[in-house]
gemmi code that builds the backbone of each chain (N, CA, C; Angstrom):
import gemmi

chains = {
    "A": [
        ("UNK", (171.330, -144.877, 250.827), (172.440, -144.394, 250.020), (172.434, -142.867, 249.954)),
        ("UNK", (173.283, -142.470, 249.589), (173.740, -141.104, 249.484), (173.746, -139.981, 248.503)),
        ("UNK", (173.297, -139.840, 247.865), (173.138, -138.839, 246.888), (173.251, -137.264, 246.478)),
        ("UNK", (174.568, -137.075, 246.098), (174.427, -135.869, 245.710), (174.230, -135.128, 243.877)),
        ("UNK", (174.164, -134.057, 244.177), (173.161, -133.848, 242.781), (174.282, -132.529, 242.097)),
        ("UNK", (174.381, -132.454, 240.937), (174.833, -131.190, 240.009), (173.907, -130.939, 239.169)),
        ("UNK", (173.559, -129.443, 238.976), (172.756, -128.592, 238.125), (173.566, -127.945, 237.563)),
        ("UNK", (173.338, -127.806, 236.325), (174.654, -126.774, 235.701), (173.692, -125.610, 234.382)),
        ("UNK", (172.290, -126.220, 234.681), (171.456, -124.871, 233.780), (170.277, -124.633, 234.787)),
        ("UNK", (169.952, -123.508, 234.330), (168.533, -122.515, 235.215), (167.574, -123.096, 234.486)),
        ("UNK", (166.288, -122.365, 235.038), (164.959, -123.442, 235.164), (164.435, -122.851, 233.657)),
        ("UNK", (163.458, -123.408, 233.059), (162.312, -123.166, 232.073), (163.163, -122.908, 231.009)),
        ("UNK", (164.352, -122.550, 230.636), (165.189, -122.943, 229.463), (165.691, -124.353, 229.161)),
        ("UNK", (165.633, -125.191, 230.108), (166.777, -126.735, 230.149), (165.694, -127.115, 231.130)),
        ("UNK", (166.131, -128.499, 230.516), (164.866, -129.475, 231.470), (165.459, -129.968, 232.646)),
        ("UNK", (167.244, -129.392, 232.870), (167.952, -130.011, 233.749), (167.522, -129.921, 235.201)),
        ("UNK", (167.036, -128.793, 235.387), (166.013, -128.311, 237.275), (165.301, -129.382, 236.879)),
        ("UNK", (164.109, -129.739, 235.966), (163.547, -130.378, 236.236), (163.576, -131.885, 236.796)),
        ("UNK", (164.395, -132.027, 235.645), (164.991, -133.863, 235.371), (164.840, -134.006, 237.515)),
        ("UNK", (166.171, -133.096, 237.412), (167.106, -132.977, 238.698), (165.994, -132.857, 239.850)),
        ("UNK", (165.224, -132.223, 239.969), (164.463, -132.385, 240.975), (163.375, -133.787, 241.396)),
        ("UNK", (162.890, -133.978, 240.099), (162.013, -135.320, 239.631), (163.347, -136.385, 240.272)),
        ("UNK", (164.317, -136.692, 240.290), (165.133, -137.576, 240.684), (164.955, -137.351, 242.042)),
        ("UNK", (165.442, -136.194, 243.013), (165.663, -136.260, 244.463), (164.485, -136.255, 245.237)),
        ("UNK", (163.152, -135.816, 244.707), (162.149, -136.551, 244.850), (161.881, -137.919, 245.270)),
        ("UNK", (162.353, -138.730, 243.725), (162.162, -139.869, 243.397), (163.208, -140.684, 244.987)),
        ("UNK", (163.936, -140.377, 244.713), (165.498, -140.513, 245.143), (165.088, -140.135, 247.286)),
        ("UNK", (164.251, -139.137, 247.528), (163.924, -139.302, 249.185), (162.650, -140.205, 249.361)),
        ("UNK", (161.758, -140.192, 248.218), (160.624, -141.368, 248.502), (161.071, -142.546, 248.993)),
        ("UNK", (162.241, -142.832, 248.137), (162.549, -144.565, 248.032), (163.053, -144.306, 249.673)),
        ("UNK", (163.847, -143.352, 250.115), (164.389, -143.821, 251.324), (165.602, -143.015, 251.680)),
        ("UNK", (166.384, -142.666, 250.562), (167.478, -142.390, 250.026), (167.760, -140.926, 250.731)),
        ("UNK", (169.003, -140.512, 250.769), (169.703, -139.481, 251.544), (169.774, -138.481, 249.962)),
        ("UNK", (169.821, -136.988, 249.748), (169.862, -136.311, 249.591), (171.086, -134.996, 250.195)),
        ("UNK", (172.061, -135.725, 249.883), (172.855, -134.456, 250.862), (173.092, -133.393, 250.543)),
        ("UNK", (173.114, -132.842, 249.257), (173.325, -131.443, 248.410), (173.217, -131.619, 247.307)),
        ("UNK", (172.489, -130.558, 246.742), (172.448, -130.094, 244.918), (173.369, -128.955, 245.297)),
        ("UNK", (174.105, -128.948, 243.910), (175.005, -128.084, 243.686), (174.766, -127.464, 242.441)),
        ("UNK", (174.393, -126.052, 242.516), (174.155, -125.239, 241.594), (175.151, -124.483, 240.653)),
        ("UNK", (175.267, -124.607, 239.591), (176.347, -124.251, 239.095), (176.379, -123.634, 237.593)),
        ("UNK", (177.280, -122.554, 237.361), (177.241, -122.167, 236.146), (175.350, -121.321, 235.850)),
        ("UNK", (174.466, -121.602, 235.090), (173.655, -120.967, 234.719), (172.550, -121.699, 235.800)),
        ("UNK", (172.884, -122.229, 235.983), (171.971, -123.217, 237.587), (171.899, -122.585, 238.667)),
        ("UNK", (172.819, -121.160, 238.826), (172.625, -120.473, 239.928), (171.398, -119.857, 240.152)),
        ("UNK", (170.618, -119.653, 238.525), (169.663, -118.866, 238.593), (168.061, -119.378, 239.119)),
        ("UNK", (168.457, -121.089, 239.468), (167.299, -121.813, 240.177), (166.705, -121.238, 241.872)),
        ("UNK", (168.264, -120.558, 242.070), (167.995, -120.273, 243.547), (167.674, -118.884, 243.422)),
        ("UNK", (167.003, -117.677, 242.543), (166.694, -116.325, 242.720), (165.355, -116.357, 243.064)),
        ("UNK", (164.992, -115.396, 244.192), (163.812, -115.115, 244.971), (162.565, -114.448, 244.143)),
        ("UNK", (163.722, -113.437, 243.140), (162.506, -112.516, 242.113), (162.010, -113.614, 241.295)),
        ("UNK", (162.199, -115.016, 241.161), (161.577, -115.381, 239.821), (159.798, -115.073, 240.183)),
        ("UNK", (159.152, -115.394, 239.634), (157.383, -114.785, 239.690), (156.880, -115.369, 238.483)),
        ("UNK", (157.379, -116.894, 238.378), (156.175, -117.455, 236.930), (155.093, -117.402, 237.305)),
        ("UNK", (153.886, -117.292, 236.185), (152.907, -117.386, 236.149), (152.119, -118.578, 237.233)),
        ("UNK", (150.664, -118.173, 237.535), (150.994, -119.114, 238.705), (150.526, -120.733, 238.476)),
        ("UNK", (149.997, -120.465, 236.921), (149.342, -122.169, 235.905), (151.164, -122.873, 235.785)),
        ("UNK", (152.447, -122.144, 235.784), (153.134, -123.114, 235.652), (153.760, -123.771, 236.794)),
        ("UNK", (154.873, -123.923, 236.440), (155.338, -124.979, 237.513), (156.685, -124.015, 238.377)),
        ("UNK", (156.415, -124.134, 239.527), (157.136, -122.729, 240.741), (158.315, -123.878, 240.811)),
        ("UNK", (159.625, -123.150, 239.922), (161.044, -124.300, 240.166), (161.374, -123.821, 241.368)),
        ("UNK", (162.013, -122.323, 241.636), (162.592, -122.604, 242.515), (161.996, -122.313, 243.789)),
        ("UNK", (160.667, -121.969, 243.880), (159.452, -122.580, 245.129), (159.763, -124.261, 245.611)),
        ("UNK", (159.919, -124.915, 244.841), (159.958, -126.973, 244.518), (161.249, -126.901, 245.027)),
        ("UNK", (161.938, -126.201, 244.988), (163.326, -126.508, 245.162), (163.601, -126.056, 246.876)),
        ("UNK", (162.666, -125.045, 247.558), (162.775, -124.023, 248.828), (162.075, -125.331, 249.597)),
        ("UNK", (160.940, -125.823, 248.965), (159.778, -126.437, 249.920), (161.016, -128.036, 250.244)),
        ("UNK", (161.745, -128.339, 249.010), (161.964, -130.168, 249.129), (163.699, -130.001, 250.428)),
        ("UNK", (163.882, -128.407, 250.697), (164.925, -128.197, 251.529), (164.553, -128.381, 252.847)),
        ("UNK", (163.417, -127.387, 252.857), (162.991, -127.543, 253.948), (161.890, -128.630, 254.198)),
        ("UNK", (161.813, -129.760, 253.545), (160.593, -130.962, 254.013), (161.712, -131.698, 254.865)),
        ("UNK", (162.983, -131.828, 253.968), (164.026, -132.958, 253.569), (165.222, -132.703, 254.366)),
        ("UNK", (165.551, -131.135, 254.667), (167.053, -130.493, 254.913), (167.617, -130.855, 253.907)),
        ("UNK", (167.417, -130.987, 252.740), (168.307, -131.067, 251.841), (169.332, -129.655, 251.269)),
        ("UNK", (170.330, -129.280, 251.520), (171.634, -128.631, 251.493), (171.119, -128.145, 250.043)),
        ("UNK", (171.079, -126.584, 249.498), (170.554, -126.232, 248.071), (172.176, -124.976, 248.131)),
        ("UNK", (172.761, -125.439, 247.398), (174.593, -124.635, 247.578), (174.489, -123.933, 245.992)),
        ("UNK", (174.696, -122.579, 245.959), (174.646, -121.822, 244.821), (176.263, -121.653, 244.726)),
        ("UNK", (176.946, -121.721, 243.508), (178.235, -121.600, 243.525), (178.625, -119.989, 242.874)),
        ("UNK", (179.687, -119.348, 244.410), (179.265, -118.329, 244.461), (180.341, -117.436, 243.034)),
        ("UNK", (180.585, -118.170, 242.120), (181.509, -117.474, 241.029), (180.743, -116.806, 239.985)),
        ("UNK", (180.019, -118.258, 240.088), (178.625, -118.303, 239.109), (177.904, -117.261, 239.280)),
        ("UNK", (177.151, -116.951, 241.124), (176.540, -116.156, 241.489), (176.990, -114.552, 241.229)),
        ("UNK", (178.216, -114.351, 241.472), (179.298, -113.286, 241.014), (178.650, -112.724, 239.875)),
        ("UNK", (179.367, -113.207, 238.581), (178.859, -113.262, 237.287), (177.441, -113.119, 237.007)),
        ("UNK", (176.559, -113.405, 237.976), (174.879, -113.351, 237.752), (173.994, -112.615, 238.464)),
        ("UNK", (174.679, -111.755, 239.129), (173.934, -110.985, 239.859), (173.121, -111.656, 240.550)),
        ("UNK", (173.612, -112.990, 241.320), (172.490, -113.577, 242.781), (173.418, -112.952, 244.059)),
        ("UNK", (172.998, -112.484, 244.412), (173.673, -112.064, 245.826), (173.048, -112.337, 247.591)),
        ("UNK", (173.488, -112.556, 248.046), (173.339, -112.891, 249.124), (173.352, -111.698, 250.340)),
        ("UNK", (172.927, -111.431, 251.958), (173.305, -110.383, 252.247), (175.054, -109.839, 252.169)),
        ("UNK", (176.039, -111.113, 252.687), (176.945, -110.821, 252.732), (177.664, -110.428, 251.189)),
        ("UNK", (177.598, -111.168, 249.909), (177.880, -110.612, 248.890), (177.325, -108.920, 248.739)),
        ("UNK", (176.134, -109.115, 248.720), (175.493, -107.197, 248.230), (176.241, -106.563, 249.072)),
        ("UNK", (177.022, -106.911, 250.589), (177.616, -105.472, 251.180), (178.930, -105.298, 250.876)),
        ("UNK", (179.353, -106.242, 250.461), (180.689, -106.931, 250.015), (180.993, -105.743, 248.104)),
        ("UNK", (180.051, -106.279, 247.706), (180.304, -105.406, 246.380), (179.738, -104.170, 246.132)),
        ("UNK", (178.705, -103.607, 247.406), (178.070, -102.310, 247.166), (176.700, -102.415, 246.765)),
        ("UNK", (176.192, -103.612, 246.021), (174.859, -104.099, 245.635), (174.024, -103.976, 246.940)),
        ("UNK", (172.407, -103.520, 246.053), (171.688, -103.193, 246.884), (170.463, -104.408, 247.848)),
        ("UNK", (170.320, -105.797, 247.226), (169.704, -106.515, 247.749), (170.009, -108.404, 247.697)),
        ("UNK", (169.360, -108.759, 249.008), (169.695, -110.360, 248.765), (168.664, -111.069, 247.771)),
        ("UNK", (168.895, -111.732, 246.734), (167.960, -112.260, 245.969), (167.921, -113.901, 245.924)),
        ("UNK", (168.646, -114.394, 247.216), (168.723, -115.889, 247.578), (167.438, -116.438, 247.554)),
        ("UNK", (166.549, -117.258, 247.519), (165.548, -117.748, 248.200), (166.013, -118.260, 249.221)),
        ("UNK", (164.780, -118.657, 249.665), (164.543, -119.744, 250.949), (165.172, -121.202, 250.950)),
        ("UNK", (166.192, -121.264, 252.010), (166.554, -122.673, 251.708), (167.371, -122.380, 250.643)),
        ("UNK", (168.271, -121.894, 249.574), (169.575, -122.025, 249.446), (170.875, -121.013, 249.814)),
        ("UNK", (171.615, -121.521, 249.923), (172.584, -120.367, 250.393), (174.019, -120.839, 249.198)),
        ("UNK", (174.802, -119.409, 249.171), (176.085, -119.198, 248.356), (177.571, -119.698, 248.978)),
        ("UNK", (178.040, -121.061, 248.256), (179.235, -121.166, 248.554), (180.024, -121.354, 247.988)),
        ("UNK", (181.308, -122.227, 247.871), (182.290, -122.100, 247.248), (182.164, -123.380, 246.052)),
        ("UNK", (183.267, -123.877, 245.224), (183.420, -124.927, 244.648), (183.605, -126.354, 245.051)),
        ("UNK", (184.213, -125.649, 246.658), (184.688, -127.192, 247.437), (183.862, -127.608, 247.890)),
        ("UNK", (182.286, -126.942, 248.085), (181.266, -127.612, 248.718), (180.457, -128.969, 247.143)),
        ("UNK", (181.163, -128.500, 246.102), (180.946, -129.917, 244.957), (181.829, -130.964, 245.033)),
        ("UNK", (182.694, -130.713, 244.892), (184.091, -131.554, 245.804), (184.012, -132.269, 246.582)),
        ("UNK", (183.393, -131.662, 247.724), (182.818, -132.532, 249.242), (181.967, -133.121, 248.853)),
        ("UNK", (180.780, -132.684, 247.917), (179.994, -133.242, 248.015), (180.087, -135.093, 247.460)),
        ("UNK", (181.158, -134.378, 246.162), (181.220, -135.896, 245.417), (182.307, -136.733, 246.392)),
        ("UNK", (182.992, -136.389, 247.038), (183.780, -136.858, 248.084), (182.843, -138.045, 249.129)),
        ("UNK", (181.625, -137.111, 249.499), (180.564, -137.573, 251.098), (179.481, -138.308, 250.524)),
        ("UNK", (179.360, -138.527, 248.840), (177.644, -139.017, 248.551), (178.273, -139.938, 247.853)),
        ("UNK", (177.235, -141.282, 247.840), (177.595, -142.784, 247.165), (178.164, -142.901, 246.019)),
        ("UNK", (177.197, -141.833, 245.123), (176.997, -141.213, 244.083), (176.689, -139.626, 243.522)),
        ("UNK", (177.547, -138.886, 242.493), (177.045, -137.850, 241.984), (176.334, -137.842, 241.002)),
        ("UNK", (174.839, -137.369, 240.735), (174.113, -137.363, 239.544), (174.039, -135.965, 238.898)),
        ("UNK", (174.441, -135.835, 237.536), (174.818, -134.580, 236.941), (173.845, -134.427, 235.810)),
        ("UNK", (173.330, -133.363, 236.490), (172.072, -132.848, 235.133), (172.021, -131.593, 234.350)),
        ("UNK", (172.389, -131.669, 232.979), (172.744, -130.235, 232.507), (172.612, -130.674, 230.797)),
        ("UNK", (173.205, -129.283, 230.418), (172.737, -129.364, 228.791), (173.679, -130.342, 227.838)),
    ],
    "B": [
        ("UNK", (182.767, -153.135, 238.100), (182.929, -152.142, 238.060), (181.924, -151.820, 237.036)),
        ("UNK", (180.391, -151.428, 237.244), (179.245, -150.869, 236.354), (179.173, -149.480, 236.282)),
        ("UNK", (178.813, -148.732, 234.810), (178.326, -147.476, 235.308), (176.812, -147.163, 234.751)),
        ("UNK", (176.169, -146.418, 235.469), (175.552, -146.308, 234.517), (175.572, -144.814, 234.038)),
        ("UNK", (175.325, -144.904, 232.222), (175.119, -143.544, 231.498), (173.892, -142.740, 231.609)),
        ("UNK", (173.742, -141.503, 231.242), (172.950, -141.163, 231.314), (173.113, -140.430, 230.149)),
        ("UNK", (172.166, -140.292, 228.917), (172.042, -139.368, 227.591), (170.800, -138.861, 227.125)),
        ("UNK", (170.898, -137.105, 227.649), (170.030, -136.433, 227.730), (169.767, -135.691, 226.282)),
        ("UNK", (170.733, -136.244, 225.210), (170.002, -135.557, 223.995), (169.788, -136.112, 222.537)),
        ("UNK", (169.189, -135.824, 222.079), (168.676, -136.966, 220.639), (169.960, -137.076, 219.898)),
        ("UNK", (169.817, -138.234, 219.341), (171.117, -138.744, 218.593), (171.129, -137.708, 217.179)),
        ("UNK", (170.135, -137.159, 217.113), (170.183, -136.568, 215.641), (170.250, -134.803, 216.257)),
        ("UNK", (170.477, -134.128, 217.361), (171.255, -133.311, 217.534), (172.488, -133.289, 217.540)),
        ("UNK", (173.102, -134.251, 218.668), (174.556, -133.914, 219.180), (174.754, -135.798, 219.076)),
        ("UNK", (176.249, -135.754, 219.342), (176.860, -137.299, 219.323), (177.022, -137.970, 220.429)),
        ("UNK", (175.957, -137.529, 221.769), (176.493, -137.938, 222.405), (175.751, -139.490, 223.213)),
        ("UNK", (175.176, -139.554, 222.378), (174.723, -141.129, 222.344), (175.989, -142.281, 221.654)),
        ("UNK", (176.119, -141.581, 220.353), (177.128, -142.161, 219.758), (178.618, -142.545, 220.872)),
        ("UNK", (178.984, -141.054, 221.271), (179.873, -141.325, 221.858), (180.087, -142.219, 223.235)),
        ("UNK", (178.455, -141.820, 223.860), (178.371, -143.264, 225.077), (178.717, -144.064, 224.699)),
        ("UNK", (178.321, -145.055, 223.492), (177.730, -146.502, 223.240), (179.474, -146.941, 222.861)),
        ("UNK", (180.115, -145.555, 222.787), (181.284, -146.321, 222.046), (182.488, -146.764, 223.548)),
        ("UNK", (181.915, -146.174, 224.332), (182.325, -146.227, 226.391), (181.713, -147.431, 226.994)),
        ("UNK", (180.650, -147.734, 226.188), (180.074, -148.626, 227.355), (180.909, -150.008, 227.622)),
        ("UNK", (180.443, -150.694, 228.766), (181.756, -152.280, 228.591), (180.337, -153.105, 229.200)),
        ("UNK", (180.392, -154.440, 228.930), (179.283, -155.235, 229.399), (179.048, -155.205, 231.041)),
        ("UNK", (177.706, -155.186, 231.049), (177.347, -154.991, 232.374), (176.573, -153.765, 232.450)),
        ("UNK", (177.140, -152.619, 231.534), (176.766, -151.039, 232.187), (175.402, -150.915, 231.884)),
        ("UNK", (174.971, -150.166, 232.160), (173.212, -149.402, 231.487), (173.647, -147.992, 231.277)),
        ("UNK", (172.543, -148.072, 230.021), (172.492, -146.493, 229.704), (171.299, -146.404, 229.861)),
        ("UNK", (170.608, -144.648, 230.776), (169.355, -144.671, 230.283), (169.043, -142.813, 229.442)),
        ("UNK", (168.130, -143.304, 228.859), (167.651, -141.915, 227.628), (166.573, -141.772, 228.449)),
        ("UNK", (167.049, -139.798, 228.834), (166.536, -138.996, 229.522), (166.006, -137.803, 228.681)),
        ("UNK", (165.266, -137.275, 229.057), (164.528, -135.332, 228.175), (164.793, -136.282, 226.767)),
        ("UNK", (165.661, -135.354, 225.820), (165.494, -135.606, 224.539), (166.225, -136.428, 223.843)),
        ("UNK", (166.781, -137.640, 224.780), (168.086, -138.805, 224.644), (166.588, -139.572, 224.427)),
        ("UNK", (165.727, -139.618, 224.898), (164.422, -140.767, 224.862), (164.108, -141.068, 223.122)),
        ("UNK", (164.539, -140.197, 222.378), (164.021, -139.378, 220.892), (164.821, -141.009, 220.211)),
        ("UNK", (165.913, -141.314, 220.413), (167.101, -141.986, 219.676), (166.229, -143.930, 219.682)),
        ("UNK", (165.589, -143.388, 221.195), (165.002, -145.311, 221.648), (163.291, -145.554, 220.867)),
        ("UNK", (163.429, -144.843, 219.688), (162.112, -145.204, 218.325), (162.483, -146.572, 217.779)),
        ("UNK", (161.399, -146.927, 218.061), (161.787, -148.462, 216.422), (161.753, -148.060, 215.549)),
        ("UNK", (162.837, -148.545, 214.535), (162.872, -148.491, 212.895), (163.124, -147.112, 212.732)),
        ("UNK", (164.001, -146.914, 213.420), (165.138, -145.216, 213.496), (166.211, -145.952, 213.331)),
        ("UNK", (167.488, -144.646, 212.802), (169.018, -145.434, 212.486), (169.539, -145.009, 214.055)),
        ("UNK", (169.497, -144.327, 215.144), (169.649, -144.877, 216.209), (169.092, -145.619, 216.831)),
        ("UNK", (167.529, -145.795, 216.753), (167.384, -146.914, 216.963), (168.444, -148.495, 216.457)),
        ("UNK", (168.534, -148.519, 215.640), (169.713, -149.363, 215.215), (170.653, -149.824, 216.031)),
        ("UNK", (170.933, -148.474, 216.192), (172.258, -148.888, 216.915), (172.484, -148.938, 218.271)),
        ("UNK", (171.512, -148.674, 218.810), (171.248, -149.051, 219.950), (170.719, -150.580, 220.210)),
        ("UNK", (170.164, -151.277, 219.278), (169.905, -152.563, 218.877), (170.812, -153.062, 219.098)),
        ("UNK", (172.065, -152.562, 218.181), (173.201, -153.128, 217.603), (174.287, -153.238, 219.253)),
        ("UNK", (174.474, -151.984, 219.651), (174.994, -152.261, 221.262), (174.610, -153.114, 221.885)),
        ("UNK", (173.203, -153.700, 222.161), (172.812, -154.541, 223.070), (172.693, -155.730, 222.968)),
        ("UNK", (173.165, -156.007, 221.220), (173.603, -157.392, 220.922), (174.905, -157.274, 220.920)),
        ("UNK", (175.608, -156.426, 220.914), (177.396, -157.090, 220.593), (177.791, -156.265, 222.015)),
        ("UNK", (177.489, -155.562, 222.574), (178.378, -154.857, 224.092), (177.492, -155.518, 225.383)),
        ("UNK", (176.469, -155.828, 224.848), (175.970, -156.526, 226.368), (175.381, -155.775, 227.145)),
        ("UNK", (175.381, -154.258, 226.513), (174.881, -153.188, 227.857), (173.216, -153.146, 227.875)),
        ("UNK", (172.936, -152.724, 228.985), (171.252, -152.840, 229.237), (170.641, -151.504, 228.848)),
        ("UNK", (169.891, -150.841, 228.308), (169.112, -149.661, 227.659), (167.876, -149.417, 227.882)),
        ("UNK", (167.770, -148.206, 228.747), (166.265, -147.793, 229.130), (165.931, -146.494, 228.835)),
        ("UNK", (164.803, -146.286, 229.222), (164.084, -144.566, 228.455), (163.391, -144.212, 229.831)),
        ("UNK", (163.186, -143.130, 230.069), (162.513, -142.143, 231.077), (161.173, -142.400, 230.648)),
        ("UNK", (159.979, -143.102, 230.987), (158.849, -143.298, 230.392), (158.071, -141.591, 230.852)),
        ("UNK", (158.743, -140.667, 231.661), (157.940, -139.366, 231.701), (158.030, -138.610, 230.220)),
        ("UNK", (159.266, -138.585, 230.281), (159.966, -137.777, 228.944), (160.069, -138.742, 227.626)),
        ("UNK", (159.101, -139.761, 228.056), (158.574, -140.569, 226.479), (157.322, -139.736, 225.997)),
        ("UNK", (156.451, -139.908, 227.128), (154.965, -139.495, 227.247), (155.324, -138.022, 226.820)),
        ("UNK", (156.179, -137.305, 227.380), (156.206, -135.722, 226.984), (156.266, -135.333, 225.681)),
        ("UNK", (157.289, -136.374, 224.797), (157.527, -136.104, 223.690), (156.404, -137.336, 222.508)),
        ("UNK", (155.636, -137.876, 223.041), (154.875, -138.705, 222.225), (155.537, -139.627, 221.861)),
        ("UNK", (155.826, -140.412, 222.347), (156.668, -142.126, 221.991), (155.952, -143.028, 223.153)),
        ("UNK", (155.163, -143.959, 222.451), (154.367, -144.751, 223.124), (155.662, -146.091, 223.863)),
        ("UNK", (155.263, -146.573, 224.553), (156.346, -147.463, 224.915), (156.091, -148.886, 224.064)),
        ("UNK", (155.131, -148.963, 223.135), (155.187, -149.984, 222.241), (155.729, -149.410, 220.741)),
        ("UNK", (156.720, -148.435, 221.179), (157.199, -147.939, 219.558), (158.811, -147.683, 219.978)),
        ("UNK", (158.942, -148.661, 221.171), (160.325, -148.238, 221.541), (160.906, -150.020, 220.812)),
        ("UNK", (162.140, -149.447, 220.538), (163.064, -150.726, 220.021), (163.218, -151.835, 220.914)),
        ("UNK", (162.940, -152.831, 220.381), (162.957, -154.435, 221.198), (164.104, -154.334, 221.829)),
        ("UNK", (163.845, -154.631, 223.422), (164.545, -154.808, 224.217), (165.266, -153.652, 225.273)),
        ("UNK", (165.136, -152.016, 224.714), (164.833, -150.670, 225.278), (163.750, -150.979, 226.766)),
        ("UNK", (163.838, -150.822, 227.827), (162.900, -151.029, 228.882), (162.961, -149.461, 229.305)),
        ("UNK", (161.248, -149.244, 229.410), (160.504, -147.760, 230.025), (161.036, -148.033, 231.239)),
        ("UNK", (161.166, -146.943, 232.228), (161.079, -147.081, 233.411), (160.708, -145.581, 234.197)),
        ("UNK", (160.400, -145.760, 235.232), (159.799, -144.224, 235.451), (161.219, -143.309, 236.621)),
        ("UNK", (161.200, -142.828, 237.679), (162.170, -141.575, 237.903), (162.823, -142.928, 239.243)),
        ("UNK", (162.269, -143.250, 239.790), (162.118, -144.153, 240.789), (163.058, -145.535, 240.397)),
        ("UNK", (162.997, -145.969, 239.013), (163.960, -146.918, 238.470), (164.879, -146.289, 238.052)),
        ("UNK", (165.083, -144.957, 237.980), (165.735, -144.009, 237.527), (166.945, -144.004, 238.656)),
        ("UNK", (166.742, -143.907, 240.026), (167.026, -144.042, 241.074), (167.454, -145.457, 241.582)),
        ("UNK", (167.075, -146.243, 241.288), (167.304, -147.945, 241.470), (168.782, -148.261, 240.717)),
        ("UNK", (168.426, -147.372, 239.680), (169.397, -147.534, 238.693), (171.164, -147.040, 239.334)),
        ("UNK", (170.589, -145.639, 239.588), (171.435, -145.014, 240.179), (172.549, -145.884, 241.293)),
        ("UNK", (171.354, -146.170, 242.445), (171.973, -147.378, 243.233), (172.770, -148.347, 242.664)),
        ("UNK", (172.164, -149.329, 242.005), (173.334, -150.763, 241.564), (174.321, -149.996, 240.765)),
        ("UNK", (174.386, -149.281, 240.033), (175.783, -149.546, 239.297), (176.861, -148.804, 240.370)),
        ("UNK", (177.548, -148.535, 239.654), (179.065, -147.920, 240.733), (179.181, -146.609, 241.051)),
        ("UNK", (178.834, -145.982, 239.608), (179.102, -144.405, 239.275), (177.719, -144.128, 238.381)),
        ("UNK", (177.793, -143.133, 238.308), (176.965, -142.419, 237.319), (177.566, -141.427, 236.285)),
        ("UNK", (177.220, -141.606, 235.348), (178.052, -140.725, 234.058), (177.465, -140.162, 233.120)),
        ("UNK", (177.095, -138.512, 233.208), (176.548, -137.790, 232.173), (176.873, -137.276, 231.243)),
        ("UNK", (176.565, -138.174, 229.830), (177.202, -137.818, 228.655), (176.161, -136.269, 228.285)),
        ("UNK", (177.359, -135.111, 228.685), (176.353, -133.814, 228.465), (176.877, -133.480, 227.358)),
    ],
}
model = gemmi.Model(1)
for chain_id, residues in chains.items():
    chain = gemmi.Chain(chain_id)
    for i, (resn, *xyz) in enumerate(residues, 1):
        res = gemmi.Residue()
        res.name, res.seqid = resn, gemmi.SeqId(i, " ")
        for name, pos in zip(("N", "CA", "C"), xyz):
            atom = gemmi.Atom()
            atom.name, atom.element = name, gemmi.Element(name[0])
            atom.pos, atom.b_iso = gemmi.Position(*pos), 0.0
            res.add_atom(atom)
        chain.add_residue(res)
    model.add_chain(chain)
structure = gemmi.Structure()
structure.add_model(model)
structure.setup_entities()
């Protein structure tokens, strides 16, 4: 089956990264397809490169770079959100004058229609937020 | 046509347990996720009524047994007939019903 995912809060404030990841985990063990998390609203901030928690806790959006690249699982930052939040990408920073990309590994910035598609192409959408 | 709910916050913050239970139609499941797990206590007034749904709506009711353990709720202090399940039934779940629906 097919599964796509919505995040709509950032990590270590909302348990929603977490929940959300603990599922697509859960969700590629069993067997299951993973086709995109969609980051959204304050969820953009799962995909920034500067985060640097401590290294006793738990690395969200490290968990989130490694299960892209185990899995190819599609990690889509929605880029309005990103706008508003200062995540930029190379093409955004040259685009607005900003000086660096702060994407991680394994997600990239797109539009709204890539949530759209997504709930369009997956069996099911699972939505995790506040 | 099943869905299942999903209610991620204690009945004694926000309503939105309340407002599931008042959506659900026989057949559906709800399960209590992060701090929705708080509401599935025995001898709580959501507990109650979550009782009370699963005798008169028919719907099936489960708890995140991670985010039981996180918050200290043993699974023998959950309301008769509430079933633990871990991320994996979480996912099972996901599968059988039709849709999925997050009362945020």
């Amino acid at each position: 089956m097919k599964f796509g995912i919505l995040v709509n809060e950032g990590p270590y404030q909302h348990q929603a990264s977490d929940s959300a990841y603990q599922f697509a985990r859960a969700a590629l063990e069993k067997g299951h397809e993973v086709t995109r998390v969609f980051f959204y609203h304050d969820g953009v901030y799962n995909g920034t490169s500067y985060s640097v928690p401590p290294l006793d806790d738990r690395q969200v959006t490290k968990q989130w770079s490694e299960l892209a690249k185990e899995h190819d699982v599609d990690l889509v930052l929605c880029v309005a959100a990103c706008q508003r939040r200062g995540m930029m990408d190379d093409g955004e920073a040259e685009r607005h004058g900003k000086g660096a990309n702060n994407v991680a590994e394994g997600f990239r910035i797109s539009g709204l229609g890539q949530l759209i598609e997504t709930g369009i192409q997956s069996d099911r959408l699972v939505t995790f937020g506040d | 046509m099943s869905i299942l709910h999903t209610v991620n916050k204690s009945a004694y913050e926000r309503n939105a347990l309340e407002s599931c239970l008042g959506h659900t139609r026989p057949g559906d499941a709800v399960l209590l996720i992060e701090d929705g797990v708080i509401s599935a206590r025995a001898g709580s007034t959501a507990g109650e009524k979550l009782a009370a749904a699963m005798a008169e709506t028919g719907v099936s009711i489960y708890a995140l047994g991670a985010d039981m353990a996180a918050r200290g709720i043993p699974e023998d202090k959950l309301v008769d007939g509430v079933k633990a399940i871990d991320y994996a039934g979480f996912v099972d779940l996901a599968a059988e019903n039709d849709a999925v629906e997050a009362w945020l």
